[in-house]
VEXBA-684949 format. One line per 5 residues: their letters; for each residue x negated, y negated, z negated of C-alpha. Coordinates in nm, 3 decimals. Layout:
A) X Y Z | ...
***
This chain:
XXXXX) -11.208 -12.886 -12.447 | -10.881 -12.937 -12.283 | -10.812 -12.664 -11.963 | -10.861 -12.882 -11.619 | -10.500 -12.956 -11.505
XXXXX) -10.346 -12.893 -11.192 | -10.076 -13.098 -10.993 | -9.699 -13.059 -11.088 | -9.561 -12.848 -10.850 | -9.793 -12.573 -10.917
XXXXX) -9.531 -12.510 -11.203 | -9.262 -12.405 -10.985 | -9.531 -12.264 -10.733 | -9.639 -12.022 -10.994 | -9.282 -11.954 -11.126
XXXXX) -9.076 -11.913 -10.781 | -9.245 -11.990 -10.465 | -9.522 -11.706 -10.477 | -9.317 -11.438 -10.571 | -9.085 -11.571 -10.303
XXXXX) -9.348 -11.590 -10.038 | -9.507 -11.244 -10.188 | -9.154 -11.022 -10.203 | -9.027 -11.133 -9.869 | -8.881 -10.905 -9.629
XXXXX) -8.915 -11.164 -9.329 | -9.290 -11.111 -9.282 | -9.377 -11.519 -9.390 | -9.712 -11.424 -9.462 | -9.979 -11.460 -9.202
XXXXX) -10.271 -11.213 -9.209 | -10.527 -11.241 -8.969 | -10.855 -11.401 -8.937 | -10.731 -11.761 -9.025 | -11.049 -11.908 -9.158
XXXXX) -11.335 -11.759 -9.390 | -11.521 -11.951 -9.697 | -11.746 -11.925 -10.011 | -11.578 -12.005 -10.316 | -11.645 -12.006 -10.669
XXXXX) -11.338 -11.873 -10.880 | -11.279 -12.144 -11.174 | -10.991 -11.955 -11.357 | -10.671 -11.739 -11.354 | -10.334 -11.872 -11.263
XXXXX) -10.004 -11.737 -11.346 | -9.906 -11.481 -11.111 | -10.244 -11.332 -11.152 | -10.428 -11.560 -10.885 | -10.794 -11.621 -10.937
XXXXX) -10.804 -12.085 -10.840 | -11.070 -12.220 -10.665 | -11.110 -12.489 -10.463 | -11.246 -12.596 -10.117 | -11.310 -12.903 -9.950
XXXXX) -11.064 -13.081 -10.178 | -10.795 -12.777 -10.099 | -10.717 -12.559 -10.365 | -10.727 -12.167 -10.266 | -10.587 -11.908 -10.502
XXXXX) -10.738 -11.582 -10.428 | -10.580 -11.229 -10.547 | -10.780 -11.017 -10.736 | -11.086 -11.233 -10.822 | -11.227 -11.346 -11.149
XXXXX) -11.331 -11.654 -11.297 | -11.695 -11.741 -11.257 | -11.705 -11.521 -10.888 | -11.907 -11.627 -10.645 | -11.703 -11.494 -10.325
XXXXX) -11.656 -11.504 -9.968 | -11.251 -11.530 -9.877 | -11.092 -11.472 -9.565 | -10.764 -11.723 -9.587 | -10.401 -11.507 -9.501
XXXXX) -10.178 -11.774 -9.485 | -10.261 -12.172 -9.452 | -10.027 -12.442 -9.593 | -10.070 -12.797 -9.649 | -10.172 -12.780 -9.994
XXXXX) -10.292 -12.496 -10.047 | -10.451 -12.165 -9.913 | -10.352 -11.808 -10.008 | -10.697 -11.571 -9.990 | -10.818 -11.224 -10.058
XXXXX) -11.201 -11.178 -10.145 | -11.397 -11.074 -9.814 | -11.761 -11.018 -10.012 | -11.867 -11.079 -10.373 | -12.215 -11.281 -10.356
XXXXX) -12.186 -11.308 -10.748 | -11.985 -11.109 -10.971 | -11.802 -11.213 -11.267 | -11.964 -11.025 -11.578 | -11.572 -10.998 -11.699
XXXXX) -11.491 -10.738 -11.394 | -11.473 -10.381 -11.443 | -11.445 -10.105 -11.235 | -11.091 -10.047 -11.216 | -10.987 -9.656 -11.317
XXXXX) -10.710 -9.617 -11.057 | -10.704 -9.521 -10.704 | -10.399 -9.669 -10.613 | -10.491 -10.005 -10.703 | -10.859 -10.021 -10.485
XXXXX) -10.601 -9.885 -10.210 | -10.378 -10.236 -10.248 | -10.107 -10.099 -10.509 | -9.927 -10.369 -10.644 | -9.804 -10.225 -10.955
XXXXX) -10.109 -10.395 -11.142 | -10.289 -10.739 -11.083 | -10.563 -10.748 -11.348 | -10.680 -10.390 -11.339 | -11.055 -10.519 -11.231
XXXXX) -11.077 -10.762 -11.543 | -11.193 -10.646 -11.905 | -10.851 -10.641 -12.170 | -11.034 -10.906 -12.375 | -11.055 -11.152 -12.094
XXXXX) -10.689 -11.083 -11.955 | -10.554 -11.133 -12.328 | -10.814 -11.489 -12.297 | -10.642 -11.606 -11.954 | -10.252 -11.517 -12.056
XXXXX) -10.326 -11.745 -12.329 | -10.514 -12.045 -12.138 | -10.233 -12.030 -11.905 | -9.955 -12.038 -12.139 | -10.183 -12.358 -12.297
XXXXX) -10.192 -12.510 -11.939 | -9.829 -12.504 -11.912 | -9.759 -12.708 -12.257 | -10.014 -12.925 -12.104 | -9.892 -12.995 -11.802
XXXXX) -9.483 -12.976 -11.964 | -9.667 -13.306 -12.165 | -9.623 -13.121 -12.530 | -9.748 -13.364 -12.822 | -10.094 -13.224 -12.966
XXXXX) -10.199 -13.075 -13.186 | -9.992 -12.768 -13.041 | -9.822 -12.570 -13.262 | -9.995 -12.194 -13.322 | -10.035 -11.960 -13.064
XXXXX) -10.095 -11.615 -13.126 | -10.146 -11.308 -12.915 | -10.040 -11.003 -13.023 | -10.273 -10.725 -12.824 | -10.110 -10.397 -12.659
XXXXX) -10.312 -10.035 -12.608 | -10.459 -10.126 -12.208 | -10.264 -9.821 -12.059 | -10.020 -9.552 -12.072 | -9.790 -9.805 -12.268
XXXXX) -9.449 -9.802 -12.064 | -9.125 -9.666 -12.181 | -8.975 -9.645 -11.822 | -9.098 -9.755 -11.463 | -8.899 -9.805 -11.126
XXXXX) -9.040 -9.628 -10.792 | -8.933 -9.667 -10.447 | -8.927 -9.351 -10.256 | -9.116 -9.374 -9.869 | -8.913 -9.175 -9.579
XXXXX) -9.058 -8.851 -9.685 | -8.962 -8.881 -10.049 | -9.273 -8.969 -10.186 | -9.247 -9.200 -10.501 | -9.417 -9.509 -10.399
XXXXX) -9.480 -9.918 -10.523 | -9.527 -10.187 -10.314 | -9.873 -10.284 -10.162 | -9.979 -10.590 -10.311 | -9.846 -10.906 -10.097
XXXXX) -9.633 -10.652 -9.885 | -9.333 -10.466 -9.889 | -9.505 -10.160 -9.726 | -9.525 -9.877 -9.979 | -9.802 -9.708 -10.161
XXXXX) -9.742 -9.357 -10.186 | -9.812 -9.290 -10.585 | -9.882 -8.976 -10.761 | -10.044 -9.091 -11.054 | -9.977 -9.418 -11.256
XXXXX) -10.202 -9.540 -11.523 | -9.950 -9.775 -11.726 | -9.758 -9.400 -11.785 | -9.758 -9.207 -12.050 | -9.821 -8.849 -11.962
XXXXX) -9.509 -8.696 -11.977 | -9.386 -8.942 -11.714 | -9.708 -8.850 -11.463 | -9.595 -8.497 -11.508 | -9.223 -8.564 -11.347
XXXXX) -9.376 -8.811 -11.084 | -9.552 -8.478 -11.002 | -9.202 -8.313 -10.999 | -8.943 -8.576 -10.797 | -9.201 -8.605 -10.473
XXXXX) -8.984 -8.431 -10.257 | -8.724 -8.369 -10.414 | -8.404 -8.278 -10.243 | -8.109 -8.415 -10.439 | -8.367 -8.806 -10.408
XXXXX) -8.268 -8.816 -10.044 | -8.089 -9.137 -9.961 | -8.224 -9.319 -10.240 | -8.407 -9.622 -10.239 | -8.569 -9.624 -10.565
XXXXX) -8.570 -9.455 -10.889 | -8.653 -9.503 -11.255 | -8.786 -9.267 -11.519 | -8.788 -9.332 -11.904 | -8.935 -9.145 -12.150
XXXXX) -8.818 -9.167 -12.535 | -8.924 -9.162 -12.922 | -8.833 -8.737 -12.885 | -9.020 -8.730 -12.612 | -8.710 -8.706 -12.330
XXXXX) -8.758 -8.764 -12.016 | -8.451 -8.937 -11.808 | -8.400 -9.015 -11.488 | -8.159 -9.323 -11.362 | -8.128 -9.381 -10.951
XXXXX) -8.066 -9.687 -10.769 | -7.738 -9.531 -10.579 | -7.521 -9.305 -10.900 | -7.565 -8.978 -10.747 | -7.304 -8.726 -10.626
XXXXX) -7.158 -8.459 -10.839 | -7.367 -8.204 -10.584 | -7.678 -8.362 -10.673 | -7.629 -8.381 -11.064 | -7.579 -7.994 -11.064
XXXXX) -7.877 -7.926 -10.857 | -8.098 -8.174 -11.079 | -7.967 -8.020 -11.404 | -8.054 -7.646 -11.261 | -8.430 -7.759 -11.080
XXXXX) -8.493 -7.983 -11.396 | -8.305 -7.897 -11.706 | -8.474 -8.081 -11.968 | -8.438 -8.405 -11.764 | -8.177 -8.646 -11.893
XXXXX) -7.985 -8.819 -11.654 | -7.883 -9.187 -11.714 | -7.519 -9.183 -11.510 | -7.229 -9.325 -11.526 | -7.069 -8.995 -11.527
XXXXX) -7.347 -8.879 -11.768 | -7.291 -8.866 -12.175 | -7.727 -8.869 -12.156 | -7.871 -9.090 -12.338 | -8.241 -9.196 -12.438
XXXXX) -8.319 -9.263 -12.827 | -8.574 -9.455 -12.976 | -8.693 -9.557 -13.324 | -8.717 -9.922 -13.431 | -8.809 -9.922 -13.802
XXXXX) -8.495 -9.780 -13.957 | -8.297 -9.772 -13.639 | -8.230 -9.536 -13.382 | -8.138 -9.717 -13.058 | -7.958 -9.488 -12.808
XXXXX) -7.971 -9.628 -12.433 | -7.763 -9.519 -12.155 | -7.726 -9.635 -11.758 | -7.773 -9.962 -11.688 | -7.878 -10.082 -12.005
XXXXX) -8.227 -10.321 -12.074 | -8.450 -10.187 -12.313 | -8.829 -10.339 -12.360 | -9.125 -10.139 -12.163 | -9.408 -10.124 -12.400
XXXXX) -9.403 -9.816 -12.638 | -9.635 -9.907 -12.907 | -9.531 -10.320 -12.948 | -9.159 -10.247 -12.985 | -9.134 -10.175 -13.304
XXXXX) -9.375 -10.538 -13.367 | -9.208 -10.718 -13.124 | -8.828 -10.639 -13.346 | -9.008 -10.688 -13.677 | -9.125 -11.028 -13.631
XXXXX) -8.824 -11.148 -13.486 | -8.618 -11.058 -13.733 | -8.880 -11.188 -14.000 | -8.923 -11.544 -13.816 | -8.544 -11.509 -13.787
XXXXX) -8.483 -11.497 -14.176 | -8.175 -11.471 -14.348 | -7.851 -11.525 -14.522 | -7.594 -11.643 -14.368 | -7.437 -11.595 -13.988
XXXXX) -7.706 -11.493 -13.674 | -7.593 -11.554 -13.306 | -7.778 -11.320 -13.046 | -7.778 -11.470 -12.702 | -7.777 -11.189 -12.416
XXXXX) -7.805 -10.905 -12.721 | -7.800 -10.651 -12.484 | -7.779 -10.283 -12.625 | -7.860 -10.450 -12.974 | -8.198 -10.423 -13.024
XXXXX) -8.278 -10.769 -13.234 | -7.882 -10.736 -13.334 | -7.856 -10.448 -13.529 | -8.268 -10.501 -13.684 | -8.178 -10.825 -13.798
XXXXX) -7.842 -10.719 -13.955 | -7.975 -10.591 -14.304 | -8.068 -10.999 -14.338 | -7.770 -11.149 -14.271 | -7.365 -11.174 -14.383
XXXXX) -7.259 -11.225 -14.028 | -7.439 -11.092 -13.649 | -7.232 -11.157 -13.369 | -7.430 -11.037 -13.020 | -7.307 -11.204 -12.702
XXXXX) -7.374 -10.991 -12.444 | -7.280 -10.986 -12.036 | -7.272 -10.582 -11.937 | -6.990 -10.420 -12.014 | -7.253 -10.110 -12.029
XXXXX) -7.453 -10.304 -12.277 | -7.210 -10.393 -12.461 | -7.070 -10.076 -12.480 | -7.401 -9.886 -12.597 | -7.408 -10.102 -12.865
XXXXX) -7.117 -10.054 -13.084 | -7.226 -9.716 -13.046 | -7.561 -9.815 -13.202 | -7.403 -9.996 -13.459 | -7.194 -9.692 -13.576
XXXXX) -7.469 -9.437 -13.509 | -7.672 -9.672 -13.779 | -7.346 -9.773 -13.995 | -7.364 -10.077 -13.927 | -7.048 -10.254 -13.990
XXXXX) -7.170 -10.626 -13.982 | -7.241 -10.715 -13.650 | -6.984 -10.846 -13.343 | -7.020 -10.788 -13.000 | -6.827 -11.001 -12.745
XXXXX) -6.870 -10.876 -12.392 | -6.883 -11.209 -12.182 | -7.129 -11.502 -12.034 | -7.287 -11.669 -12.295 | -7.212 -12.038 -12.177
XXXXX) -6.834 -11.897 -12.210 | -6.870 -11.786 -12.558 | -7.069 -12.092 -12.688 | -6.831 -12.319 -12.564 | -6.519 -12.124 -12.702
XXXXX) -6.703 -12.069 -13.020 | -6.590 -12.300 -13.346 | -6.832 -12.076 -13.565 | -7.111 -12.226 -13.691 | -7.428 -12.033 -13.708
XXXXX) -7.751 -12.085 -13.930 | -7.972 -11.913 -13.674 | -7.970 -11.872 -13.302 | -8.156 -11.590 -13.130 | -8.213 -11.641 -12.770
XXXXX) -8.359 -11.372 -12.520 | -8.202 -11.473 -12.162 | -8.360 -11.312 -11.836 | -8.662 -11.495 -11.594 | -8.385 -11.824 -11.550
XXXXX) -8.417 -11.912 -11.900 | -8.143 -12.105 -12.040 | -7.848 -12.287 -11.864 | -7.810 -12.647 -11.952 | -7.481 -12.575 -12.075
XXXXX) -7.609 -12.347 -12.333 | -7.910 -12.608 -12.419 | -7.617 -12.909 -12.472 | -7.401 -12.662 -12.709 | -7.768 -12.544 -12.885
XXXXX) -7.846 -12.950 -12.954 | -7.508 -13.054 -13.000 | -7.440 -12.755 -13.324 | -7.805 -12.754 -13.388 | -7.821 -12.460 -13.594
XXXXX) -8.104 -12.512 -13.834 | -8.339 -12.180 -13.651 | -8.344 -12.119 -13.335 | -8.578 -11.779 -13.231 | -8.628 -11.820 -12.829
XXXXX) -8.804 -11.507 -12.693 | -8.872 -11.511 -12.284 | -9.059 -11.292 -12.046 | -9.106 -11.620 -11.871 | -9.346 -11.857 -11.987
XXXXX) -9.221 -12.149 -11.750 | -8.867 -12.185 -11.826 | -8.939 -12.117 -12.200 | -9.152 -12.423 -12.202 | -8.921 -12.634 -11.985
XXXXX) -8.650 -12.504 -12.230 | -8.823 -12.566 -12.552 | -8.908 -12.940 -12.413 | -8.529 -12.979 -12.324 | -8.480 -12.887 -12.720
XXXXX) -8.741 -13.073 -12.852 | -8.511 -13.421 -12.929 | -8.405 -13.263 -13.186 | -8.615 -12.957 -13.274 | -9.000 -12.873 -13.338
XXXXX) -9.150 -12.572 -13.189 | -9.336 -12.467 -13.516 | -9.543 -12.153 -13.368 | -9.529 -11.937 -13.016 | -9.695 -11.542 -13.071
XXXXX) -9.776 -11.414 -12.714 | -9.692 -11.000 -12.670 | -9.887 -10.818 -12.453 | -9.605 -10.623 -12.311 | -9.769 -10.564 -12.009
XXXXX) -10.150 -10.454 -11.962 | -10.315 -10.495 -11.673 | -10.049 -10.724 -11.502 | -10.013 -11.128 -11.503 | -9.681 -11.092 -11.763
XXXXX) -9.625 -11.127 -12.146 | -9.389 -11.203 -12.363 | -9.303 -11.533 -12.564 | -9.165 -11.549 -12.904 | -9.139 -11.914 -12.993
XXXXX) -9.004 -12.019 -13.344 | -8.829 -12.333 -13.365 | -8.670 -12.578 -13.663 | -8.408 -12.837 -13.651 | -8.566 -13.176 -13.696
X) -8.434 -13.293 -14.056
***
């Protein structure tokens, strides 16, 4: 049976105005007593909203579950729709759990789908990315979807805290940009709970805003601040902590992790992909639906992560890559792995494309939230390599992309990764031919 379908604009609702409204420092949302109601929770909605609906007025209600009978108090009223938190459960969904963490019953936002089973989150991330091919007006029968599960916790490579006035590492409260003080995270793997334990407090943090720690394949455990910190505090982190690494720009550290054959080696201000255990799946199919042969053309290649894995395929790799950090981390991949077939051009990709007179027999594409830019879409259509590989951590600009390509090429399967347990997020790998 085909999902029910929603209006339009909740597209770019779900995309840009929530988080907008949600991660505001200008205090737009309203929470008071606005108006109270029993609702019954039809399904989930990107962004992790549980949708219901009320005298004609649809209501999406944070941290609900479809088939909840609920009583919501309404914290900010607009004219088409209502955001809600639940008041009182009348009737509970028989896919909540109890969720394990304290943080999130205290409002934590670091998680959105902690009280739902893993089956039914892995169910919902695929109805929603279903709803948006609907809605985008995608020919059926749609091509094959697959979801590629994730262990539920303890799964991230690295995390970013904010620190509160006394030092405390903290995330944001859910709808809020007051802090939760955190001491414990579930999505971490041990090692990282231990130095959470360690930073509250610490001296050398002061003045920071936020932090991030990563841990790696040897089991390292770095450290990379918002603000590069002074000489001062680098010697006093290296003698209080001297196992920690410290991603700097005045730092030789570096983090190292295994990819199949590869060893990856990432350094400040470099991208690498969250989730411990699908990494090495997430590469492999890639470079498999990628294929072989002749010349490959990564789009935003970063350090070199589908670059240098998809190299042993192909004559040619050129990456095309924005950071000069990036950039720079991964020639040094490519010669830590002997690698001596892959190009790196540190640039904008529109600038590249358009400069380009190569011609390319595969086009990998893994651009951040905006998806691509129309000039990148007209060179992609206008060359139309024979395989393009799109992957996106945002569902609704890879399906307004893939529609912008589809004159001229078929989406032949998308395979959903579960980067991200217990949040609203996933990945998209979608694999597309030319049209003959």
């Amino acid at each position: 049976m085909p999902l029910p379908l929603v209006p339009w604009w909740l597209d770019f609702f779900y995309a840009f105005y929530i988080p907008a409204r949600i991660f505001t420092r200008t205090g737009i949302l309203v929470h008071g007593n606005l108006d109270s109601m029993r609702v019954r929770i039809e399904k989930l909605v990107y962004q992790g909203y549980g949708l219901a609906r009320h005298n004609g007025k649809t209501l999406f209600v944070q941290r609900s579950a479809p088939g909840d009978l609920a009583d919501v108090q309404i914290v900010e009223s607009k004219k088409s729709y209502d955001l809600a938190r639940v008041e009182n459960l009348i009737e509970t969904s028989p896919d909540r759990v109890d969720p394990p963490c304290l943080f999130f019953k205290q409002g934590c936002g670091g998680c959105q789908w902690q009280h739902l089973q893993y089956q039914t989150q892995l169910k919902w991330k695929r109805n929603i990315f279903l709803e948006f091919l609907h809605r985008n007006h995608f020919a059926e029968p749609f091509p094959e979807i697959c979801v590629i599960a994730s262990p539920e916790f303890h799964y991230r490579t690295r995390f970013q805290f904010h620190l509160t006035g006394s030092g405390e590492p903290a995330l944001f409260r859910e709808q809020s940009h007051d802090l939760v003080p955190v001491n414990y995270c579930w999505l971490l793997p041990e090692a990282l709970n231990q130095v959470l334990h360690r930073l509250a407090g610490a001296p050398w943090l002061a003045g920071c805003d936020s932090f991030q720690i990563w841990l790696d394949d040897l089991g390292q455990v770095g450290l990379e601040t918002t603000w590069p910190l002074e000489d001062a505090a680098m010697m006093a982190v290296r003698r209080d902590l001297p196992d920690l690494k410290i991603l700097h720009p005045r730092s030789k550290d570096r983090m190292e992790y295994h990819v199949g054959n590869l060893r990856i080696l990432v350094g400040t201000e470099s991208f690498f992909q969250t989730n411990r255990f699908l990494n090495p799946t997430l590469s492999e199919t890639v470079c498999r639906l990628a294929g072989g042969g002749g010349t490959l053309l990564d789009l935003y290649s970063g350090i070199g992560f589908f670059s240098l894995a998809a190299s042993p395929r192909f004559a040619r790799v050129v990456g095309v890559e924005e950071s000069r950090h990036a950039v720079e981390h991964a020639l040094a991949n490519a010669r830590l792995n002997g690698t001596d077939n892959v190009t790196f051009w540190t640039g904008r990709v529109e600038q590249y494309v358009e400069k380009s007179r190569e011609k390319f027999d595969c086009v990998l594409a893994d651009p951040p939230r905006a998806g691509l830019s129309k000039r990148t879409i007209r060179w992609i259509l206008n060359h139309q390599p024979r395989h393009l590989i799109y992957v996106s951590c945002d569902p609704t600009t890879l399906v307004r992309d893939v529609q912008w390509l589809s004159a001229r090429y078929e989406a032949r399967q998308f395979l959903l990764f579960d980067l991200f347990p217990q949040t609203f997020h996933f990945e998209v790998v979608a694999e597309l031919l030319a049209r003959v």
